[in-house]
N, CA and C of each residue as an Amber inpcrd file, in Angstrom:
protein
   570
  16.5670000 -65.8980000 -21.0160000  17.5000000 -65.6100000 -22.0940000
  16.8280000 -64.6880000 -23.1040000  17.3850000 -63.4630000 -23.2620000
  16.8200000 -62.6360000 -24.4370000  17.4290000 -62.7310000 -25.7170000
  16.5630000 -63.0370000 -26.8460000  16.7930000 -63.0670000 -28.2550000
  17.5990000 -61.9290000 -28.7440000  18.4000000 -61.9090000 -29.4980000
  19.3960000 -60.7100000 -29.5810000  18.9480000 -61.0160000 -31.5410000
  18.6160000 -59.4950000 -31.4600000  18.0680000 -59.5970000 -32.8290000
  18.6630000 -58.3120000 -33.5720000  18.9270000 -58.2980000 -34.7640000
  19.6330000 -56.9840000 -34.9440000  18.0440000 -56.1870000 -35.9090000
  17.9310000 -54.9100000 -35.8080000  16.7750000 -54.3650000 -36.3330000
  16.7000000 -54.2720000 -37.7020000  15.9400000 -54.9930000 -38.3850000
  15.7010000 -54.3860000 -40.1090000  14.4490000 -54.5730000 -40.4560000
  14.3760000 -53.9490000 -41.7690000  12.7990000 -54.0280000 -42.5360000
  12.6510000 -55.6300000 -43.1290000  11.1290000 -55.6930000 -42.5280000
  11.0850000 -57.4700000 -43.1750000   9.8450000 -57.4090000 -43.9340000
  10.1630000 -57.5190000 -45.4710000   9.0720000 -57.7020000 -46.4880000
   8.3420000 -58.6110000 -46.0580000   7.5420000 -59.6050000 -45.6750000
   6.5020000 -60.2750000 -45.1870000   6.7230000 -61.5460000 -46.6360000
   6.9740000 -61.2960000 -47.8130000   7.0340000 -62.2580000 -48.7150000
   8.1380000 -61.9360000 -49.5020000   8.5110000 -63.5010000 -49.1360000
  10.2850000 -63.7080000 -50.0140000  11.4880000 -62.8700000 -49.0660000
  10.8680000 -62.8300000 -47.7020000  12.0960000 -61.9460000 -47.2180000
  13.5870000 -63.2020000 -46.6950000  14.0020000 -62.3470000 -46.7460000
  15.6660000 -62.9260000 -46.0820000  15.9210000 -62.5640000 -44.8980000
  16.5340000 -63.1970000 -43.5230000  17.0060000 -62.5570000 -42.9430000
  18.6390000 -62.1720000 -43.1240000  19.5700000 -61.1580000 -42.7870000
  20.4540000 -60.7020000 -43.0610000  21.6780000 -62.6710000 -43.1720000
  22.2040000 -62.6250000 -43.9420000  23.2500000 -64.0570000 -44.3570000
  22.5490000 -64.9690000 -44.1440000  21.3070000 -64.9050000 -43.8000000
  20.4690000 -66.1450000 -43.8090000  19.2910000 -66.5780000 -44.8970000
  19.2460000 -67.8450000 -45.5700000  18.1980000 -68.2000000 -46.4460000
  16.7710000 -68.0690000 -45.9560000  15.3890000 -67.7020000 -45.8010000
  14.1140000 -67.8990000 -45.2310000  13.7010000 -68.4770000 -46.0430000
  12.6350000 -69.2580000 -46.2080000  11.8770000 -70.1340000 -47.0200000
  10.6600000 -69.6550000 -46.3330000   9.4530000 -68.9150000 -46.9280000
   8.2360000 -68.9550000 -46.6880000   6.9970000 -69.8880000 -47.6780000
   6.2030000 -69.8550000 -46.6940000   4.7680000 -70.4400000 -47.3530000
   4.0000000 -69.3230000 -48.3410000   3.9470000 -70.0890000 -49.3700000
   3.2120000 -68.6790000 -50.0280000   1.7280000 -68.5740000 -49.9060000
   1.5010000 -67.1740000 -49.7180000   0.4290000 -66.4110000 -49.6110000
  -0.7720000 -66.3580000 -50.5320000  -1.8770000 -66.1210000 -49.7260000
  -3.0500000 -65.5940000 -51.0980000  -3.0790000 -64.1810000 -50.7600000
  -2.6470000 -63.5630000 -49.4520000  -2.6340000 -61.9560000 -49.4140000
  -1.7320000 -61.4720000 -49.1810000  -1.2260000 -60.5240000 -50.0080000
  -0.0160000 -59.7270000 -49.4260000  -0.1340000 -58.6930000 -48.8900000
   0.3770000 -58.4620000 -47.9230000   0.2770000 -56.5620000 -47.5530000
   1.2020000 -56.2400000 -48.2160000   0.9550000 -54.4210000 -48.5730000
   1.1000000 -53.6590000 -49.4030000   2.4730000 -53.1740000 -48.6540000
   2.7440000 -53.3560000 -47.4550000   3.9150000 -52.3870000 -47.0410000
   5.1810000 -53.4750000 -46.1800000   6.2540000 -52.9730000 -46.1360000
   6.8550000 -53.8810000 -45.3100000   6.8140000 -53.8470000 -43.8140000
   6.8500000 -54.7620000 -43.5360000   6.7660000 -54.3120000 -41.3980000
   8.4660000 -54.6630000 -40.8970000   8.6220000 -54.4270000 -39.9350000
   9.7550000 -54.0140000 -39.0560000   9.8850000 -55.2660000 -38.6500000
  10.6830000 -56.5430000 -38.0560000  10.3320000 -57.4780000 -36.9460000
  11.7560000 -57.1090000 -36.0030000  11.0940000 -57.3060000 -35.0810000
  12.3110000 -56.8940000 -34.0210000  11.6850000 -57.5980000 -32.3670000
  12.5800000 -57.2510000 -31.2540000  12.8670000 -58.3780000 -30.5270000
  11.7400000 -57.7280000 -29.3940000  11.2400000 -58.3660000 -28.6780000
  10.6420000 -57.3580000 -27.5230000  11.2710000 -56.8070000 -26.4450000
  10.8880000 -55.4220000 -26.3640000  11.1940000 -54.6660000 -25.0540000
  10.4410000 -54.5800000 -23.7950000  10.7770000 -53.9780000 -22.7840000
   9.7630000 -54.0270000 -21.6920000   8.2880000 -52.8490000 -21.8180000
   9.0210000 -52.1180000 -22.6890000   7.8800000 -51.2150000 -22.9220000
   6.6380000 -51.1730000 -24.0280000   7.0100000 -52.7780000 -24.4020000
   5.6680000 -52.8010000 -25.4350000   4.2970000 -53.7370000 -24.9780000
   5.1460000 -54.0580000 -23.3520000   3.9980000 -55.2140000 -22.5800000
   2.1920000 -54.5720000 -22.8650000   2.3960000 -53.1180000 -22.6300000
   0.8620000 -52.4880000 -22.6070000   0.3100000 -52.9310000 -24.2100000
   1.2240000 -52.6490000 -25.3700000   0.4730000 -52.5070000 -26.4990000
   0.3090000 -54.1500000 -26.4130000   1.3760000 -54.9280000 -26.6520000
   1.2930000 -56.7060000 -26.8260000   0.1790000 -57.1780000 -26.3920000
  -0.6130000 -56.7980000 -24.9660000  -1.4240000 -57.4070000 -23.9320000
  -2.8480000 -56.4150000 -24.8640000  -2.7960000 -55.5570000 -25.7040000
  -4.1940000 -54.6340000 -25.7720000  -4.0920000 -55.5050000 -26.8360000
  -2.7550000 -56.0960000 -28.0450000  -3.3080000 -56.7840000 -29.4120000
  -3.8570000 -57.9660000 -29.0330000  -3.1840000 -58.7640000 -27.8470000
  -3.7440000 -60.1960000 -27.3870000  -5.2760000 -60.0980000 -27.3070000
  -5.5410000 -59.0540000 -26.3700000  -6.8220000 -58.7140000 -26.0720000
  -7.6090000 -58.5540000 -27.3880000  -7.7430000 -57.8040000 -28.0900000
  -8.3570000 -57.3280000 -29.6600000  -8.6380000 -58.1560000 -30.4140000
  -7.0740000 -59.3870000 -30.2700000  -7.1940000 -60.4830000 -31.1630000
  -8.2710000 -61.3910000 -30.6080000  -8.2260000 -61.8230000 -29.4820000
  -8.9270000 -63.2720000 -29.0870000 -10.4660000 -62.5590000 -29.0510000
 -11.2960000 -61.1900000 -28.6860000 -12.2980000 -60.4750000 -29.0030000
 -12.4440000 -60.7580000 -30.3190000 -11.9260000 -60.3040000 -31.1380000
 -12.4120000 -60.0910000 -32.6060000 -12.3670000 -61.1150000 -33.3790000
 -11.4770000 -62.1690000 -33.3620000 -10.8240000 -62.7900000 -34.6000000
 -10.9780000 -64.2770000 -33.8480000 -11.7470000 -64.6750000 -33.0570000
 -11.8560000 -66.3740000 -32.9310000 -13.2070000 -66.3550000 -31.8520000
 -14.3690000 -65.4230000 -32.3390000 -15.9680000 -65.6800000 -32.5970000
 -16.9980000 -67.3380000 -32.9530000 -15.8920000 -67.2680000 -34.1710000
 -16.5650000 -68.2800000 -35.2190000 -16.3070000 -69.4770000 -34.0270000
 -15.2920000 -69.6300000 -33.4860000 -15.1590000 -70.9470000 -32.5790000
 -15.2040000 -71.2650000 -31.0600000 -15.5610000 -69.6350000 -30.3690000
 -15.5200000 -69.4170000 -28.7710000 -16.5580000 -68.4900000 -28.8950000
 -17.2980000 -68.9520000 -27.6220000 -18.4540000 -68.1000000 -27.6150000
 -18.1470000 -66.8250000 -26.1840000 -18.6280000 -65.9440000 -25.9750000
 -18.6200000 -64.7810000 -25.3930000 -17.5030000 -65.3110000 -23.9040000
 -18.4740000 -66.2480000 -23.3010000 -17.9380000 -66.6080000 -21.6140000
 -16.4270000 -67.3600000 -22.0500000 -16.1700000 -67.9470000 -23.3150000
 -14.3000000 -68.3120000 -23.4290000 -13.8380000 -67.4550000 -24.0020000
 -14.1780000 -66.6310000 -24.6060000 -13.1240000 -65.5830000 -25.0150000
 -13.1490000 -64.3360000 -23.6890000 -14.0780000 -64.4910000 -22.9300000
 -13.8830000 -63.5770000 -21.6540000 -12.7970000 -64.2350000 -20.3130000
 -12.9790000 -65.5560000 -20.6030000 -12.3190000 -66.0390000 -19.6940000
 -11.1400000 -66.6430000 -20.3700000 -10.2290000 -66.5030000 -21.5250000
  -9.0580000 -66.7380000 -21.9540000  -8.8090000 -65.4590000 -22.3620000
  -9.2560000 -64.0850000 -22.1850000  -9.0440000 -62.7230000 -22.1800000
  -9.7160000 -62.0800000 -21.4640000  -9.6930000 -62.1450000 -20.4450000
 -10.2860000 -60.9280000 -19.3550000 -10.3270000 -59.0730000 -19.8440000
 -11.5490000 -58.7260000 -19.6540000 -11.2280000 -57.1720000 -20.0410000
  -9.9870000 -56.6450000 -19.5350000  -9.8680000 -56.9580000 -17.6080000
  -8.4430000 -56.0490000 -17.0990000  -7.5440000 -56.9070000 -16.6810000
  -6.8120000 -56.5300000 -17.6610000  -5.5840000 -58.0670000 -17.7500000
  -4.3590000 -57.7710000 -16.5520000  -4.0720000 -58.3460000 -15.6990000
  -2.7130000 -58.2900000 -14.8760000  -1.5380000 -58.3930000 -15.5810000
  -1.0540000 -57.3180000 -15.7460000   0.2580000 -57.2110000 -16.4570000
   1.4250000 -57.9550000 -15.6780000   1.3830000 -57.7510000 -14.3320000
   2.1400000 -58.4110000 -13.5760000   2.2620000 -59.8010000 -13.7180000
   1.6860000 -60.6540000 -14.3210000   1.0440000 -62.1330000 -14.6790000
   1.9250000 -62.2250000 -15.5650000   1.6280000 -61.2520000 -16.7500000
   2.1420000 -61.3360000 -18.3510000   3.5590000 -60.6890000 -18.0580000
   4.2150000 -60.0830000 -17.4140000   5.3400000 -59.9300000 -17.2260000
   6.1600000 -61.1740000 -17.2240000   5.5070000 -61.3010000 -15.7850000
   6.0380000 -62.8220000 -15.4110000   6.1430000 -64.0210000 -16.7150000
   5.1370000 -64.0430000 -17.3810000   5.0360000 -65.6310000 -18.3950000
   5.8170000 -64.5130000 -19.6290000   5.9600000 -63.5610000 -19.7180000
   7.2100000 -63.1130000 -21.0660000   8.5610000 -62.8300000 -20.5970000
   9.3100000 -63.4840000 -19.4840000  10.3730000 -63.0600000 -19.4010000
  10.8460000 -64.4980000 -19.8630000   9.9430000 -65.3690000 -19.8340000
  10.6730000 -66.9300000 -20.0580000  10.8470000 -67.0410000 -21.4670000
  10.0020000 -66.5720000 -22.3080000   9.7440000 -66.6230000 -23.8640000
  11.1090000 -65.7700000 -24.4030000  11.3130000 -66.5090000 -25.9480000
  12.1470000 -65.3180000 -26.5690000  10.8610000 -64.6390000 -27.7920000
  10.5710000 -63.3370000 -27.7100000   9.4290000 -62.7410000 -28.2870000
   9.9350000 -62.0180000 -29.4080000   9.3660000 -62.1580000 -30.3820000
   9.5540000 -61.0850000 -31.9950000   8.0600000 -60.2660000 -31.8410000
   8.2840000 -59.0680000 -32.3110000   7.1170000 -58.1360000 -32.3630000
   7.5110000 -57.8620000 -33.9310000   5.8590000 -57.7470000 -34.9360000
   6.2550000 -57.0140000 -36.1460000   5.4790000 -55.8750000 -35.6920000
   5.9530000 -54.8260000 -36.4460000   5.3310000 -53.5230000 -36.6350000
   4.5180000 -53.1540000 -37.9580000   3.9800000 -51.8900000 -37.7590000
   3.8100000 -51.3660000 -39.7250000   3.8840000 -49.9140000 -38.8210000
   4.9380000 -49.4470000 -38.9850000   5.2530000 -48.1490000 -38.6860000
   5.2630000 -47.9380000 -37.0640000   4.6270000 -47.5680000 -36.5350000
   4.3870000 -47.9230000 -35.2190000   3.1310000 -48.5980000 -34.6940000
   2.4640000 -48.8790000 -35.2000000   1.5580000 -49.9450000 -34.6490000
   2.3470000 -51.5950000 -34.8670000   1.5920000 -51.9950000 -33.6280000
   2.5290000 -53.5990000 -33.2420000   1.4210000 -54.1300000 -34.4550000
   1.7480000 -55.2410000 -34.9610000   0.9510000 -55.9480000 -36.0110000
   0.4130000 -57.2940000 -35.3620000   1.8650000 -57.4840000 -34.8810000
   1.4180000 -58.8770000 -34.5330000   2.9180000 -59.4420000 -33.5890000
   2.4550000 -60.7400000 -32.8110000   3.6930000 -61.1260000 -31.7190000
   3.6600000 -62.6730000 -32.0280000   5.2140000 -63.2770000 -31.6100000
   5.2790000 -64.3230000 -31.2580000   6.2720000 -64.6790000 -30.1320000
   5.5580000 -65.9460000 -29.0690000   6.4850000 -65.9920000 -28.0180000
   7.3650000 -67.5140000 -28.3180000   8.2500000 -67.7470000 -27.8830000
   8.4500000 -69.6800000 -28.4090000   9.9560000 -69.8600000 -27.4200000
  10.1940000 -70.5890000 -27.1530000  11.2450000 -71.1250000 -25.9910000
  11.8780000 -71.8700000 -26.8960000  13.0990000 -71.6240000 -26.6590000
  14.0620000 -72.6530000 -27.1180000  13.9870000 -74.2810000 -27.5770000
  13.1350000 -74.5090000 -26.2970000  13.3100000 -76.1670000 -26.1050000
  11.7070000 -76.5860000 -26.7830000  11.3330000 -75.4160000 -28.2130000
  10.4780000 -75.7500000 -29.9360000   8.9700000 -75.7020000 -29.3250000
   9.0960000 -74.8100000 -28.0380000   7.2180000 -74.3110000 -27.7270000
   7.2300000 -72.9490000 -28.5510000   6.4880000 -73.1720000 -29.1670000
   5.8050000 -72.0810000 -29.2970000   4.4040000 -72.0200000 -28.8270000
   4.3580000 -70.6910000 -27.6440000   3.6020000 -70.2410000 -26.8370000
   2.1930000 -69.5850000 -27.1490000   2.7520000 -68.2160000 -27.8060000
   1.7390000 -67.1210000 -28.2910000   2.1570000 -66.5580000 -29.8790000
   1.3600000 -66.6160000 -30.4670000   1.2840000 -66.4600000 -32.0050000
  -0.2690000 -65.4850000 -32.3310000  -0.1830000 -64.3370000 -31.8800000
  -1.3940000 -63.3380000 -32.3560000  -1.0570000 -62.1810000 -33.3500000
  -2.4000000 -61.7700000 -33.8180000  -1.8860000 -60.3970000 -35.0880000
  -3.0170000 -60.0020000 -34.2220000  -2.7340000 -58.3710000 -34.6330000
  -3.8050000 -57.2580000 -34.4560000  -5.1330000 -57.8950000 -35.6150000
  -6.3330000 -57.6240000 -35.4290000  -7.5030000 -57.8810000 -35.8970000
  -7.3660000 -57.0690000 -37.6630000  -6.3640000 -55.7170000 -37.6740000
  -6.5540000 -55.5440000 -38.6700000  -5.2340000 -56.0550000 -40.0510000
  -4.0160000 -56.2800000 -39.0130000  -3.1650000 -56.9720000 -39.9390000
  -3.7180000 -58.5780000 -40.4460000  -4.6980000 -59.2210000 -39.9150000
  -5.0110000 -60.7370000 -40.3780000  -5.3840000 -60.6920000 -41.2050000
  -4.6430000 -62.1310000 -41.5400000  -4.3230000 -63.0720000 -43.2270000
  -4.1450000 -61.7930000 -43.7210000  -3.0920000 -61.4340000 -43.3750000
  -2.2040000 -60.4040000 -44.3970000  -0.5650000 -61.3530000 -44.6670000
  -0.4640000 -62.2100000 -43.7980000   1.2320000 -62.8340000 -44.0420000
   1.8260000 -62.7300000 -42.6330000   1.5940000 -61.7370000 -41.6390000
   2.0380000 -61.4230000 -40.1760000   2.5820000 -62.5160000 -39.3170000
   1.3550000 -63.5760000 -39.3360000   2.0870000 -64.8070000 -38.8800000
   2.4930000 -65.7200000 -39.2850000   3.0410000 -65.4140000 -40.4640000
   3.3870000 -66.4830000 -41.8570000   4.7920000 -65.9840000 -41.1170000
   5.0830000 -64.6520000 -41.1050000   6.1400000 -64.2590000 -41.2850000
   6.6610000 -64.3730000 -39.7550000   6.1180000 -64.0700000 -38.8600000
   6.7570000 -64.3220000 -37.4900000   6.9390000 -65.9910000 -37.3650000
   6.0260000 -66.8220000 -37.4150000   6.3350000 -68.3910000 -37.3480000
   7.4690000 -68.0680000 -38.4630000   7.9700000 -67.9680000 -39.5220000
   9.2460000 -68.2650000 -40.0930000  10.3090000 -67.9940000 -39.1420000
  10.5430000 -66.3420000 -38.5240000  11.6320000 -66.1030000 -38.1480000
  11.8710000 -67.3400000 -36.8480000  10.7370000 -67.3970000 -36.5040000
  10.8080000 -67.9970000 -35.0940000  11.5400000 -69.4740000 -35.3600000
  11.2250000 -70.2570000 -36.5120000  11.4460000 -71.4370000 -36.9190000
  12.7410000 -71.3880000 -37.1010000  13.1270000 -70.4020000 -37.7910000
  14.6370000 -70.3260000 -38.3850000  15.3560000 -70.4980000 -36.7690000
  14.8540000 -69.2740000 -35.7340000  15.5770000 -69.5100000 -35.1640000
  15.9470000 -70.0770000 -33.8380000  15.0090000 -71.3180000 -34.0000000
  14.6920000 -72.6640000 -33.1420000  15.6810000 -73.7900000 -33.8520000
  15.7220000 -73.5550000 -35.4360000  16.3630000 -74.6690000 -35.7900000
  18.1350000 -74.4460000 -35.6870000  18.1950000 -72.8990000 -35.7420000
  19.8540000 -72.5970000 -35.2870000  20.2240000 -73.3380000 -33.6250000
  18.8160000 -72.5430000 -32.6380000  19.6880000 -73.3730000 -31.5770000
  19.1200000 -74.6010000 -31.1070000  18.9300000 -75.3040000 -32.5100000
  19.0180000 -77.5410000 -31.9400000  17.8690000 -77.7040000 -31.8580000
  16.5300000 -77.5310000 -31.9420000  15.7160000 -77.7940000 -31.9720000
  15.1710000 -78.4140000 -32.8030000  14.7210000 -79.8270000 -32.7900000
  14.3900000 -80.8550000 -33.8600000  13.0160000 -81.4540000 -33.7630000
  12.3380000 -81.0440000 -32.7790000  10.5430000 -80.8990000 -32.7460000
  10.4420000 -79.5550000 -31.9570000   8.8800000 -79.2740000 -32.8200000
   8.1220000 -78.3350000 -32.7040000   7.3130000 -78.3900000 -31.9190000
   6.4840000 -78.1640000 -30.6870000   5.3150000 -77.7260000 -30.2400000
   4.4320000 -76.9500000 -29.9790000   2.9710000 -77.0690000 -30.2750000
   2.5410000 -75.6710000 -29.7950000   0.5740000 -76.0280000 -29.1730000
  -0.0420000 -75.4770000 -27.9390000  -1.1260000 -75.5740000 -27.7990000
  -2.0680000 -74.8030000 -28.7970000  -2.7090000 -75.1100000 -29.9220000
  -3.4710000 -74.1270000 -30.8520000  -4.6760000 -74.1660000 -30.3600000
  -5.1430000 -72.8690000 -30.6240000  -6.3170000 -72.6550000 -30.2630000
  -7.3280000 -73.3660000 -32.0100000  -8.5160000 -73.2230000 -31.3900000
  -9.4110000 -73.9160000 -32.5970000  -9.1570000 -73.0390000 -34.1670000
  -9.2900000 -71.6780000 -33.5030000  -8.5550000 -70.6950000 -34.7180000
  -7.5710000 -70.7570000 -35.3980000  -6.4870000 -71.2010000 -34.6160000
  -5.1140000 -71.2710000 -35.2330000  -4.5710000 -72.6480000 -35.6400000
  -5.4780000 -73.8750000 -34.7900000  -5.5310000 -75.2260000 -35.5210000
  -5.0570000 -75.2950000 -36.9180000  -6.1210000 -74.4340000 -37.9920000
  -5.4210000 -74.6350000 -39.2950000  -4.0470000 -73.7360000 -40.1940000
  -3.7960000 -72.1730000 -39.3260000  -2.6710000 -72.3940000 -39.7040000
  -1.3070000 -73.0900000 -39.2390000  -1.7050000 -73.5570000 -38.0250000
  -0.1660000 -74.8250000 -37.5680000  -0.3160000 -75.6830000 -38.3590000
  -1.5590000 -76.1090000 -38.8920000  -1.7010000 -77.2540000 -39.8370000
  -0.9970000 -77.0800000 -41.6840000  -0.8410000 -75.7940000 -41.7110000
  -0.6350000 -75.4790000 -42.8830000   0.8020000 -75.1470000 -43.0390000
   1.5540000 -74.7530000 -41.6340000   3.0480000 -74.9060000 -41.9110000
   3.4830000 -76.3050000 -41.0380000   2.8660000 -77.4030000 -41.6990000
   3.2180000 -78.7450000 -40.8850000   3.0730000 -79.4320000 -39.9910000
   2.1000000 -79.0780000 -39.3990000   2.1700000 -79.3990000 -37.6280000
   1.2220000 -80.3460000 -38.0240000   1.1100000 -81.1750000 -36.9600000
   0.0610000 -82.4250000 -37.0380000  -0.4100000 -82.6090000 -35.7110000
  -1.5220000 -82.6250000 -35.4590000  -2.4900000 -82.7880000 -34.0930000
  -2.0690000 -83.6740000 -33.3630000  -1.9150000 -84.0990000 -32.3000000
  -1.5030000 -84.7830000 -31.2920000  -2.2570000 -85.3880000 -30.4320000
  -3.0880000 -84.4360000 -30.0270000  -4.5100000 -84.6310000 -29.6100000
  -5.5210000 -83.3590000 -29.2100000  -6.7870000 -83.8110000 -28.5980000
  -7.1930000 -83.0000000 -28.4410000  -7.0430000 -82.5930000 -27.1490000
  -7.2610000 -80.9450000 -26.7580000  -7.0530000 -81.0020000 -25.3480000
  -8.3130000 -79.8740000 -24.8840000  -8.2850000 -79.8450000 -23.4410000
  -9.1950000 -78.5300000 -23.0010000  -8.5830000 -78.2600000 -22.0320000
  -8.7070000 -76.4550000 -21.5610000  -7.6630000 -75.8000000 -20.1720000
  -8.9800000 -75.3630000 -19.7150000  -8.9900000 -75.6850000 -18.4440000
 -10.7360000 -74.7240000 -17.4530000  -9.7630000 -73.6090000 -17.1590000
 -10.9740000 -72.6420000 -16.9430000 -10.3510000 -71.1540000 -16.3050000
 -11.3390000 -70.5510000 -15.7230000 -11.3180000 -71.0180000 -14.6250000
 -12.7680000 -70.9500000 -13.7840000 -13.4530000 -72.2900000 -13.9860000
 -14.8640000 -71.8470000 -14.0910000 -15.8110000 -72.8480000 -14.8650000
 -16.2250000 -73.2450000 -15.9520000 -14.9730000 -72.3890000 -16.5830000
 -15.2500000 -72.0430000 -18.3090000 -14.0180000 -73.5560000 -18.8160000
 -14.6040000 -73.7490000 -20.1510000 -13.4140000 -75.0730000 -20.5710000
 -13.6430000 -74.6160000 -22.0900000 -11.7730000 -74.3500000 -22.3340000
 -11.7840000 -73.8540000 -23.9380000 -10.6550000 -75.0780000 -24.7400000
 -11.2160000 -75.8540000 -25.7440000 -10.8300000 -76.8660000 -26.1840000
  -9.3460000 -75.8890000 -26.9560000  -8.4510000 -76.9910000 -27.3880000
  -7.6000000 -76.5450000 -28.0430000  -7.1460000 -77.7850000 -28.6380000
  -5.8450000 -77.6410000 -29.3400000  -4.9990000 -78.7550000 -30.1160000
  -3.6300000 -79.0910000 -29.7800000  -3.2320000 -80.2810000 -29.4850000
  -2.0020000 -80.3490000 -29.0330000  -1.3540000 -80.3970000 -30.5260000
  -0.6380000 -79.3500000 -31.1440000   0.3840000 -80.2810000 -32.3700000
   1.7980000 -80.0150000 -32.0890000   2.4790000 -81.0140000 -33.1980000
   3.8370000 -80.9230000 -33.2850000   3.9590000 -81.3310000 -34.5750000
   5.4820000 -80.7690000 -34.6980000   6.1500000 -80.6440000 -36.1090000
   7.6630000 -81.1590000 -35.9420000   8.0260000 -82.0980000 -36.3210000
   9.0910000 -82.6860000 -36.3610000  10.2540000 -81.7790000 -37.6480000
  11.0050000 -81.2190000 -37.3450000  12.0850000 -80.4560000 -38.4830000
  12.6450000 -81.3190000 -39.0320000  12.5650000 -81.0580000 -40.3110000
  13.7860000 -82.1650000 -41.3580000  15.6340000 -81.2020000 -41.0510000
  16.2240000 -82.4340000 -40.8320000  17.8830000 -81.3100000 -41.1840000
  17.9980000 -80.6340000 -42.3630000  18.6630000 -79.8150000 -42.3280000
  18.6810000 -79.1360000 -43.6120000  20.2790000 -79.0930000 -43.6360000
């Protein structure tokens, strides 16, 4: 099922979506410009798969050492793989002009999958702002818990828009074993 999204500019703080209320978490950084969020196409698989790549390299060091971030990001990634696991997802891409900023993938039935920014949009608001849209629009179609596997990196921001640990978990990939977090977030009705 593809997300049918109509295209506009999304301020990253205090934005609205079009007749709809957003409620964000507030920020300690703002970026200076607004980004685009819009739905994914087939032709952004190359850039999505180079930010995945960039991100899990650059930006989660502090908690994976060389052999798990090689083996939960391979240098030459099979697109054919990632084809396959993004046709099931409904995906938002933000932009800042034409560079992708950042992605999120999340299924209907309140997974959220993949939640990365480019190395240079982080803790700018990117995934403040994609987890909102995504939330909003999990809770339109019925979704009344949240899930998501976090990595050790992203542990504390699921923790910071509500989520609560579940347990701990680890995925092998090869001989390699990269711990993660089971959480969930139960939605209040609104």
């Amino acid at each position: 099922m593809e997300l049918a999204l109509r295209r506009f500019t999304w301020p990253i703080r205090g934005a609205n979506l079009p007749g709809k209320p957003l409620q964000t978490t507030p920020m300690t950084t703002q970026p200076s410009a607004a980004f685009n969020l819009r739905a994914y196409q087939p032709q952004d698989l190359p850039a999505l798969v180079a930010l995945f790549q960039a991100s899990v390299s650059q930006l989660t060091t502090q908690h994976y050492d060389a052999a798990q971030r090689q083996a939960w990001s391979p240098e030459v990634a099979d697109l054919t793989v990632w084809q396959t696991r993004l046709m099931s997802l409904n995906l938002l891409i933000a932009e800042d002009g034409s560079s992708m900023a950042g992605f999120i993938g999340f299924s209907l039935d309140g997974h959220i999958d993949l939640l990365y920014c480019a190395p240079a949009y982080a803790r700018q608001g990117i995934a403040s702002a994609l987890y909102a849209a995504a939330e909003q629009r999990l809770r339109a179609a019925g979704a009344r818990e949240l899930f998501t596997e976090a990595s050790l990196v992203a542990h504390a921001f699921f923790a910071g828009q509500g989520f609560s640990v579940q347990q701990a978990q680890t995925v092998t990939r090869g001989t390699v074993i990269l711990p993660r977090m089971l959480m969930r977030k139960t939605l209040e009705l609104r």
